[in-house]
mmCIF file as gemmi writes it, N, C-alpha and C atoms, coordinates in Angstrom:
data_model
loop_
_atom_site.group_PDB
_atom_site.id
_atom_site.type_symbol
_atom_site.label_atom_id
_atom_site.label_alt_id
_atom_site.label_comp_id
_atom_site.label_asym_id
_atom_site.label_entity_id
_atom_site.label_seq_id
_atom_site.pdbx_PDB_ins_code
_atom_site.Cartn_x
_atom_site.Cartn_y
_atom_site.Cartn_z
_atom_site.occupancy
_atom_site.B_iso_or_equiv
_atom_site.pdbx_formal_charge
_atom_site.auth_seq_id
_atom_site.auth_asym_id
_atom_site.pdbx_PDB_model_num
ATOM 1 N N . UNK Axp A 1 ? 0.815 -1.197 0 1 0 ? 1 A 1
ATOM 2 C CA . UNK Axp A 1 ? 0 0 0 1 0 ? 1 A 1
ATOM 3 C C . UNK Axp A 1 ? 0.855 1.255 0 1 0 ? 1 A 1
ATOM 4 N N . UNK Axp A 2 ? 1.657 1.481 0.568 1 0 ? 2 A 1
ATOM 5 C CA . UNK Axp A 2 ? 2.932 2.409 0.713 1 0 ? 2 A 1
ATOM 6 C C . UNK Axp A 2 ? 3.187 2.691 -0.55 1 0 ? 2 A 1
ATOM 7 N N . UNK Axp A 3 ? 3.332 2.193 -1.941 1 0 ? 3 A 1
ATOM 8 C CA . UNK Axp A 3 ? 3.548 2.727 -3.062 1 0 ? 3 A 1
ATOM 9 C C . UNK Axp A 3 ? 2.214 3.652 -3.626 1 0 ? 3 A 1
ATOM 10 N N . UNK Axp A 4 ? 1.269 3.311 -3.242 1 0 ? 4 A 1
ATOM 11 C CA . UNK Axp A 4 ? -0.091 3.884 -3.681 1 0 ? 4 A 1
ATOM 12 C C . UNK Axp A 4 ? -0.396 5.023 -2.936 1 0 ? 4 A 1
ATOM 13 N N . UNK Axp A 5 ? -0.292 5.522 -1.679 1 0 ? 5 A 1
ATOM 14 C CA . UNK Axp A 5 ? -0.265 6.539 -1.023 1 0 ? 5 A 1
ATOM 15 C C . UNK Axp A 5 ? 0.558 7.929 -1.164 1 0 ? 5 A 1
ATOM 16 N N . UNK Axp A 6 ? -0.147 8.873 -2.041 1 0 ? 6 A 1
ATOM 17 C CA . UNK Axp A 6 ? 1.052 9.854 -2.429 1 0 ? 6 A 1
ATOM 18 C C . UNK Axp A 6 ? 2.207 10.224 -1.298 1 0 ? 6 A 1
ATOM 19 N N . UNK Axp A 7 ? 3.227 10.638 -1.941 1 0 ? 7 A 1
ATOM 20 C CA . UNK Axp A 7 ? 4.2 10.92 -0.908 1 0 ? 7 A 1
ATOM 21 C C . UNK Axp A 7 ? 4.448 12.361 0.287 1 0 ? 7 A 1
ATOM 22 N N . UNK Axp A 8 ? 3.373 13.175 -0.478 1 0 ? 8 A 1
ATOM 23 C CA . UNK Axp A 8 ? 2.995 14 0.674 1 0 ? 8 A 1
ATOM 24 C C . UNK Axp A 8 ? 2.111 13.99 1.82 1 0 ? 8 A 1
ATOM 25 N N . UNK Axp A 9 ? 1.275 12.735 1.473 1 0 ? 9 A 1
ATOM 26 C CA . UNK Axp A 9 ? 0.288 12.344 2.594 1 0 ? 9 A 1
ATOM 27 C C . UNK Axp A 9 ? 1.103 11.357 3.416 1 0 ? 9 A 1
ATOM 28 N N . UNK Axp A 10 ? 2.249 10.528 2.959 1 0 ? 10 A 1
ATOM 29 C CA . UNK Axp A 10 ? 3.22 9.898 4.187 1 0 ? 10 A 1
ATOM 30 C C . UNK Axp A 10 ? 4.108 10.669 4.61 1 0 ? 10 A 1
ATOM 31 N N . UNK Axp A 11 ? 4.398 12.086 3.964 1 0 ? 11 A 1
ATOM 32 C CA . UNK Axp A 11 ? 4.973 13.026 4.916 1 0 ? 11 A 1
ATOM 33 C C . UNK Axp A 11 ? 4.326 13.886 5.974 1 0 ? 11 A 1
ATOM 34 N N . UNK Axp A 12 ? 3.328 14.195 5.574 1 0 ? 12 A 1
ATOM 35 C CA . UNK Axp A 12 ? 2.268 14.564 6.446 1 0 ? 12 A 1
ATOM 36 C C . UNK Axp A 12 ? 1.69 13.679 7.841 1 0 ? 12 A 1
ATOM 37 N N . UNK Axp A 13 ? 1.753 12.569 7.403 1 0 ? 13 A 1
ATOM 38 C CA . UNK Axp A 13 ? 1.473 11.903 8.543 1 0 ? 13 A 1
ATOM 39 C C . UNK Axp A 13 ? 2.744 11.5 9.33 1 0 ? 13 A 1
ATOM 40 N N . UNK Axp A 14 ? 4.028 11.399 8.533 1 0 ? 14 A 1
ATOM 41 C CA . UNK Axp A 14 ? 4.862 11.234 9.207 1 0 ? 14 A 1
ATOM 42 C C . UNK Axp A 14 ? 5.386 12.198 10.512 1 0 ? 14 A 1
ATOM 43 N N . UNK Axp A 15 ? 4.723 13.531 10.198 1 0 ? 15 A 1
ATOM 44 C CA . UNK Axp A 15 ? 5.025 14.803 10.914 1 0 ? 15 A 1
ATOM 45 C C . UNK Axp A 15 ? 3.686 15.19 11.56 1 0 ? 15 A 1
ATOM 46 N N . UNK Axp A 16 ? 2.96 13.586 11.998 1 0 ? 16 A 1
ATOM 47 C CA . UNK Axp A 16 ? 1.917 13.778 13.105 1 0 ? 16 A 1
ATOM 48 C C . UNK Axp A 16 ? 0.743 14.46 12.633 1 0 ? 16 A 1
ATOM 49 N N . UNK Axp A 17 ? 0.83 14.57 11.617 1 0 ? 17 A 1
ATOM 50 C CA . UNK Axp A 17 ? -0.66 15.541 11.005 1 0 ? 17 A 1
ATOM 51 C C . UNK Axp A 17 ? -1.458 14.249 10.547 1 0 ? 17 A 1
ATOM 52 N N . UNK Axp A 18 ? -2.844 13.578 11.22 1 0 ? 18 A 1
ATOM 53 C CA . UNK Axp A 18 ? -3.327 12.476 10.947 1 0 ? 18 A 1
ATOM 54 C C . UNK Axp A 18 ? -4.604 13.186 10.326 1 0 ? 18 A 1
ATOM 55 N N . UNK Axp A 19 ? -5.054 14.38 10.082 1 0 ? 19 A 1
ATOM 56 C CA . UNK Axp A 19 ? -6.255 14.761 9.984 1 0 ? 19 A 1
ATOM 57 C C . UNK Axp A 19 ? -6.242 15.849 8.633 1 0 ? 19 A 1
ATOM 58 N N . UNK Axp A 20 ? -6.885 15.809 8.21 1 0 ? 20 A 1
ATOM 59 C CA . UNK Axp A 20 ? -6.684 16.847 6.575 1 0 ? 20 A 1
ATOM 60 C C . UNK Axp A 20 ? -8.114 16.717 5.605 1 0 ? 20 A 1
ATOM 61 N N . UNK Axp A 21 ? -8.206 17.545 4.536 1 0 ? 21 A 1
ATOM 62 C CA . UNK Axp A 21 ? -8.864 17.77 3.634 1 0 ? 21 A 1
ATOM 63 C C . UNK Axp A 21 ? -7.924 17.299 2.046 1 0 ? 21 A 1
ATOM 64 N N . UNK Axp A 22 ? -8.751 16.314 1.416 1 0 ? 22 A 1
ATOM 65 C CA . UNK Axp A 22 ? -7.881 16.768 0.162 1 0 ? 22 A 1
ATOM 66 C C . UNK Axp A 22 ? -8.966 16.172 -1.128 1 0 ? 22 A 1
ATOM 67 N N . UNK Axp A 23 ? -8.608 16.562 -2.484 1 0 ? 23 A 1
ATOM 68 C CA . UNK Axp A 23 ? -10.077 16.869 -3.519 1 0 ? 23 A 1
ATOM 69 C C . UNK Axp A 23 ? -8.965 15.783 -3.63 1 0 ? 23 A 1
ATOM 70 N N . UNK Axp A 24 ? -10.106 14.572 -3.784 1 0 ? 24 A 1
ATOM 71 C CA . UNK Axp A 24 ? -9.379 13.277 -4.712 1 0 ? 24 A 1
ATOM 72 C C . UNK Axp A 24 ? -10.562 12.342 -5.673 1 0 ? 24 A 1
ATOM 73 N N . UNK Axp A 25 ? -10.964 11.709 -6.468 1 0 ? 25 A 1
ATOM 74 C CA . UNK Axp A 25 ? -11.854 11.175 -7.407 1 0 ? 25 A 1
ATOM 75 C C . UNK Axp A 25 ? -11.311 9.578 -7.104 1 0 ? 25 A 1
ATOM 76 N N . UNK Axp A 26 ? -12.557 8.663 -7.244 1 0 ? 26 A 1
ATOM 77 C CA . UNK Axp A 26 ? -12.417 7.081 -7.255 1 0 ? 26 A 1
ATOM 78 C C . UNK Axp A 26 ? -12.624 6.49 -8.957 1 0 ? 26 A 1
ATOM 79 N N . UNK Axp A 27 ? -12.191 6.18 -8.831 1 0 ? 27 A 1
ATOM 80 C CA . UNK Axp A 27 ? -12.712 4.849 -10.656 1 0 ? 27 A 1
ATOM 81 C C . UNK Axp A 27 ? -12.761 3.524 -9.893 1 0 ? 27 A 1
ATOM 82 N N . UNK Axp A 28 ? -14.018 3.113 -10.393 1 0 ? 28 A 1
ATOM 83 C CA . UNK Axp A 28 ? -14.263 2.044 -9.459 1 0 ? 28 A 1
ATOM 84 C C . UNK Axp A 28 ? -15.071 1.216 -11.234 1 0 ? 28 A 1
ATOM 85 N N . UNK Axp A 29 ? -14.614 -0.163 -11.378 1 0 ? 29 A 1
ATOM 86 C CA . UNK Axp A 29 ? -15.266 -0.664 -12.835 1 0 ? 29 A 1
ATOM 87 C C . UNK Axp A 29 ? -14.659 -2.123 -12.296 1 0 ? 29 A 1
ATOM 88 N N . UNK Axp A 30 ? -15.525 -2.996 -13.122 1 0 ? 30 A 1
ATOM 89 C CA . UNK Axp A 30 ? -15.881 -4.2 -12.708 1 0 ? 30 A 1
ATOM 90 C C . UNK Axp A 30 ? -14.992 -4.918 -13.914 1 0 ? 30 A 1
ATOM 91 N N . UNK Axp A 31 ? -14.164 -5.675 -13.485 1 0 ? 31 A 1
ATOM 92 C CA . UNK Axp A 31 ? -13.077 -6.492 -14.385 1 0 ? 31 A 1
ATOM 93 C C . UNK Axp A 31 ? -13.969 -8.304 -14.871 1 0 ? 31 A 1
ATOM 94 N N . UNK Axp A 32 ? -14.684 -7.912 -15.937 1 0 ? 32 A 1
ATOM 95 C CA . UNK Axp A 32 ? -15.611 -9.414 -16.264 1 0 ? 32 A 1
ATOM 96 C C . UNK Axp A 32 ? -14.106 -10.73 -16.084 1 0 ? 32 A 1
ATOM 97 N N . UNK Axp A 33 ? -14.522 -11.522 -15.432 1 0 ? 33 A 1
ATOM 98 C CA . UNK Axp A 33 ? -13.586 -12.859 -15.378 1 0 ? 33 A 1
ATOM 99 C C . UNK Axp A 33 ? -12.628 -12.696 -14.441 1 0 ? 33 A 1
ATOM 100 N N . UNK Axp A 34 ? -13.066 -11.731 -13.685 1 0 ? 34 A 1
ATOM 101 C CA . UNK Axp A 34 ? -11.497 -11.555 -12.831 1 0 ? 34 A 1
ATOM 102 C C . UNK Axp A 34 ? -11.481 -12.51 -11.593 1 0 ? 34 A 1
ATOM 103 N N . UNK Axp A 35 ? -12.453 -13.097 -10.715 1 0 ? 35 A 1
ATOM 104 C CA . UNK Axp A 35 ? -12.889 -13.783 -10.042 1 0 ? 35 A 1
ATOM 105 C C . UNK Axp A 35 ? -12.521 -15.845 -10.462 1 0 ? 35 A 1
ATOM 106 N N . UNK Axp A 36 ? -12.769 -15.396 -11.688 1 0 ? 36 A 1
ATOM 107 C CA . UNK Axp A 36 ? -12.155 -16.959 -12.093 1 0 ? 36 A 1
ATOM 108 C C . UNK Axp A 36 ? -10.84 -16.882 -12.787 1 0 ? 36 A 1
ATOM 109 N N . UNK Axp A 37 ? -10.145 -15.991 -12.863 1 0 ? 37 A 1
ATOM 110 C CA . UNK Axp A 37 ? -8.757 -15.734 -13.259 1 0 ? 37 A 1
ATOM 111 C C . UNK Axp A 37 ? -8.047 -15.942 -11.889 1 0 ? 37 A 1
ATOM 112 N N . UNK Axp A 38 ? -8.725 -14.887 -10.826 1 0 ? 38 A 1
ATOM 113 C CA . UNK Axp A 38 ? -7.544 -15.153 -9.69 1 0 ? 38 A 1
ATOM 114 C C . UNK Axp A 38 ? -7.415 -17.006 -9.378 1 0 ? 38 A 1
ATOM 115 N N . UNK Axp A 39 ? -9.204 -17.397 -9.227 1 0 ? 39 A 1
ATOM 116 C CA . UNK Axp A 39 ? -9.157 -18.416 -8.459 1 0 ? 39 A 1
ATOM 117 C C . UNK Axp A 39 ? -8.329 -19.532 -9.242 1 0 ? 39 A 1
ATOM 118 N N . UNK Axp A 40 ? -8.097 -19.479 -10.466 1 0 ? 40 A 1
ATOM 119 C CA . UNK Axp A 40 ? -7.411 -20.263 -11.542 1 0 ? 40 A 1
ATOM 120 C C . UNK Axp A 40 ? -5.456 -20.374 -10.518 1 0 ? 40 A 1
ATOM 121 N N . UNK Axp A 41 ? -5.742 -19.202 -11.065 1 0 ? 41 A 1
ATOM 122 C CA . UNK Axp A 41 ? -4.05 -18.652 -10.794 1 0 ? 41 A 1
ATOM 123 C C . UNK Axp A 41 ? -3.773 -18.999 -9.039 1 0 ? 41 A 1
ATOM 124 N N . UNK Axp A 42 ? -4.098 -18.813 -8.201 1 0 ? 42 A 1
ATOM 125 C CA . UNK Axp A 42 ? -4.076 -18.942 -6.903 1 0 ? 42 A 1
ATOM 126 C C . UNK Axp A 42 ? -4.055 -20.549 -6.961 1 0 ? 42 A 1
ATOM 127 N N . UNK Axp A 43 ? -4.365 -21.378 -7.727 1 0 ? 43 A 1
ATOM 128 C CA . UNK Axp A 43 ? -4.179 -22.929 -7.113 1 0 ? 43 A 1
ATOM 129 C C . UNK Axp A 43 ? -2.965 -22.972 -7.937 1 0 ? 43 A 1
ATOM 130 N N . UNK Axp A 44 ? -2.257 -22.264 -8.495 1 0 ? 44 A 1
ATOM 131 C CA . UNK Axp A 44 ? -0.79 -22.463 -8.962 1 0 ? 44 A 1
ATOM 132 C C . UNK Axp A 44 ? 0.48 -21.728 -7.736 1 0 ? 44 A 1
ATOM 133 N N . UNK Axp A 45 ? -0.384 -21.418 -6.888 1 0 ? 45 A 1
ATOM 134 C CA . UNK Axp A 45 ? 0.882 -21.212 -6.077 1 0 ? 45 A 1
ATOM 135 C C . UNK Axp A 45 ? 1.383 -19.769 -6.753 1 0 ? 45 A 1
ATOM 136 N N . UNK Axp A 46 ? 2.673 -19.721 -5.549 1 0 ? 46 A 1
ATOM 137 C CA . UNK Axp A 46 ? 3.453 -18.848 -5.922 1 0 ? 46 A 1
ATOM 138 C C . UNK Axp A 46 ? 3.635 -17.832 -7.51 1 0 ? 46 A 1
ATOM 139 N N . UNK Axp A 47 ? 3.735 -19.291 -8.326 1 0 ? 47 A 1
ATOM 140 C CA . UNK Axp A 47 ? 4.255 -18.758 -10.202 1 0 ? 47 A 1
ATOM 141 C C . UNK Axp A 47 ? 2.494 -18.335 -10.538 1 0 ? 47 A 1
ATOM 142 N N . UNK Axp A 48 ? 1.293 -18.453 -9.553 1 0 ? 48 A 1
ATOM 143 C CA . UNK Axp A 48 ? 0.076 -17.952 -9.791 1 0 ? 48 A 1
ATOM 144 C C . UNK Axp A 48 ? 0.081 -16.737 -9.356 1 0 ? 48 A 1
ATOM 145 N N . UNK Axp A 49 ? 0.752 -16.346 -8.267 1 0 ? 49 A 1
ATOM 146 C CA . UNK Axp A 49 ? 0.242 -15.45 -7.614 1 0 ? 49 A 1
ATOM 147 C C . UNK Axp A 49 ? 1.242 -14.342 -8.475 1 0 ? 49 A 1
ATOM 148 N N . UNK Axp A 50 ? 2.375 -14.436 -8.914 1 0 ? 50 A 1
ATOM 149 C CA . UNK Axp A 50 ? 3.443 -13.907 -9.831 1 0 ? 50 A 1
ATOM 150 C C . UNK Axp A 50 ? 2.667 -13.745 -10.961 1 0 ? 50 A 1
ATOM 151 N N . UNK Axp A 51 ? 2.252 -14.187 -11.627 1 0 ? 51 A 1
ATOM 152 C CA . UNK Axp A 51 ? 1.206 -13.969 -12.86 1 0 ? 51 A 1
ATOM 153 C C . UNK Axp A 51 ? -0.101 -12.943 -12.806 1 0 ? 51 A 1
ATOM 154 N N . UNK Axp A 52 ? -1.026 -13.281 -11.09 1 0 ? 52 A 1
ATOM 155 C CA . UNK Axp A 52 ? -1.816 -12.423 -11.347 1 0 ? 52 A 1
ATOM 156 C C . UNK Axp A 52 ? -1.056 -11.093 -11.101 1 0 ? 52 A 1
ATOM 157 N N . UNK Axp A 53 ? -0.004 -10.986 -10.15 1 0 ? 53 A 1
ATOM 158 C CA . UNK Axp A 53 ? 0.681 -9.702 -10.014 1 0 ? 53 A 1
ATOM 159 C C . UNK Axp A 53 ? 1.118 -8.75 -11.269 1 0 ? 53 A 1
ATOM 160 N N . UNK Axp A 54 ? 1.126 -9.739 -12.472 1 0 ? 54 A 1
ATOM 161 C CA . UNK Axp A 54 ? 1.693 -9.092 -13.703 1 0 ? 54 A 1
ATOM 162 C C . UNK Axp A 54 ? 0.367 -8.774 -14.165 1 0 ? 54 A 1
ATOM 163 N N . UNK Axp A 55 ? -0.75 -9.304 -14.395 1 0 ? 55 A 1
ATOM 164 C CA . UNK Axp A 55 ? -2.016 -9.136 -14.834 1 0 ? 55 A 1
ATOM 165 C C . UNK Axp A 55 ? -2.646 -7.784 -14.708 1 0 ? 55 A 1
ATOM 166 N N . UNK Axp A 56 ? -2.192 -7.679 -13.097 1 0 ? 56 A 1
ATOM 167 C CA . UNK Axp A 56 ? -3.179 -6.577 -12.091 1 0 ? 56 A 1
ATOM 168 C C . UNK Axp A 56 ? -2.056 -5.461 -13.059 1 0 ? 56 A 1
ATOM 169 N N . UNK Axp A 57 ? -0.65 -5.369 -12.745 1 0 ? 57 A 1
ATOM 170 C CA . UNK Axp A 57 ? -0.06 -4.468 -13.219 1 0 ? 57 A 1
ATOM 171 C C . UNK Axp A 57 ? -0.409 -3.922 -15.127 1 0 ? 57 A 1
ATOM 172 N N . UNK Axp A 58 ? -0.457 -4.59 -15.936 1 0 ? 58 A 1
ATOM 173 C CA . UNK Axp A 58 ? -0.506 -4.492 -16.806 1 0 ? 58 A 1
ATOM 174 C C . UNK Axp A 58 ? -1.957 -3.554 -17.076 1 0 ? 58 A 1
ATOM 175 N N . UNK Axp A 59 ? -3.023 -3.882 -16.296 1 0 ? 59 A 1
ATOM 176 C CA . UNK Axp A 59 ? -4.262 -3.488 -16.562 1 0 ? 59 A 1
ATOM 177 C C . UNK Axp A 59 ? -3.898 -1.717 -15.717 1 0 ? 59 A 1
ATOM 178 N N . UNK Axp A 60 ? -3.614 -1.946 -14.598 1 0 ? 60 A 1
ATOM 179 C CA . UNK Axp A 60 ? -3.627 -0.686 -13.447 1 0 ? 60 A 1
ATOM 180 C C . UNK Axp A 60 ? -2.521 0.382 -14.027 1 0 ? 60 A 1
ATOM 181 N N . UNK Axp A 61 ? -1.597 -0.07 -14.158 1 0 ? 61 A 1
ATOM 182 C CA . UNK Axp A 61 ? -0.027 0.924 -14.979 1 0 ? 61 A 1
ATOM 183 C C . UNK Axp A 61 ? -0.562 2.193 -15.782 1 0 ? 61 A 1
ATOM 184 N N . UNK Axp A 62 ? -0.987 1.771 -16.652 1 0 ? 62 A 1
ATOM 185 C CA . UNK Axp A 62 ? -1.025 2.771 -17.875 1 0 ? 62 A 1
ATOM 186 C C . UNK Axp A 62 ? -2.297 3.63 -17.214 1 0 ? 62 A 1
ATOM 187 N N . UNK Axp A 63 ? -3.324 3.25 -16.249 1 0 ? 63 A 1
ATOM 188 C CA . UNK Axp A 63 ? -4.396 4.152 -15.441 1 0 ? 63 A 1
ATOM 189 C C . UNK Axp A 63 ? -3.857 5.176 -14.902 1 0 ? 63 A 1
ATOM 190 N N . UNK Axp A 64 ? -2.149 4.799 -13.423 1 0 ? 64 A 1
ATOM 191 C CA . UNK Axp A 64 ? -1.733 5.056 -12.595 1 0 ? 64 A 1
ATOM 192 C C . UNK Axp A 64 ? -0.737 6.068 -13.735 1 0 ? 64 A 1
ATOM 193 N N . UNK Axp A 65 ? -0.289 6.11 -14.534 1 0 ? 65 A 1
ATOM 194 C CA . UNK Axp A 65 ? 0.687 6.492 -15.268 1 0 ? 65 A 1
ATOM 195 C C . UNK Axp A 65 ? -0.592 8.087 -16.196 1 0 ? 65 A 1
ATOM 196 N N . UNK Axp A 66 ? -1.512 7.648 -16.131 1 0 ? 66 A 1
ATOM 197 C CA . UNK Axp A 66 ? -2.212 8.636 -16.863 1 0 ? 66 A 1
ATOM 198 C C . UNK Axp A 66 ? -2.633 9.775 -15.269 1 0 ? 66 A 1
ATOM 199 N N . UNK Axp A 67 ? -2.581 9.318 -14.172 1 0 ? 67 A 1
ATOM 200 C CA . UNK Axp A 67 ? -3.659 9.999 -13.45 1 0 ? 67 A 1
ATOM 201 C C . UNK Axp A 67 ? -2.22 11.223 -12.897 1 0 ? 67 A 1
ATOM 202 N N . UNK Axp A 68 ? -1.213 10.348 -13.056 1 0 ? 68 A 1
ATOM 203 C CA . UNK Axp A 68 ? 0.324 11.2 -12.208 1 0 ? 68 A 1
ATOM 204 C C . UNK Axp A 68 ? 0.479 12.212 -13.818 1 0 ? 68 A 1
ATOM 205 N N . UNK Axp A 69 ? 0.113 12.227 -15.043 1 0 ? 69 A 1
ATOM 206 C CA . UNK Axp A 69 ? 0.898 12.927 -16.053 1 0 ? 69 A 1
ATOM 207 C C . UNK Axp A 69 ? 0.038 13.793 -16.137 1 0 ? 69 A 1
């Protein structure tokens, strides 16, 4: 989670300020098959859980990469 949390809100809290205002927006959308992709991948273990990690990234990246530019 620490990578997802901008870095002025872990400085901010780091310097005891737990309380604030800030304008932020959600995208919230429903991934069809994602439920039988994990459960697929999760009975492979480890090289599953490495796969969905590349999955999640591949889809989330170019979102996370548009919302910072």
């Amino acid at each position: 989670m620490k990578n997802l949390i901008p870095h002025f809100i872990q400085e901010q809290y780091l310097d005891g300020n737990t309380h604030g205002r800030i304008e932020a927006y959600t995208l919230f959308f429903d991934l069809s098959g994602f439920t039988t992709l994990t459960e697929a991948l999760m009975r492979q273990g480890t090289r599953g859980a490495e796969q969905l990690s590349n999955v999640l990234n591949d889809i989330f990246e170019p979102l996370v990469r548009m919302v910072y530019s």
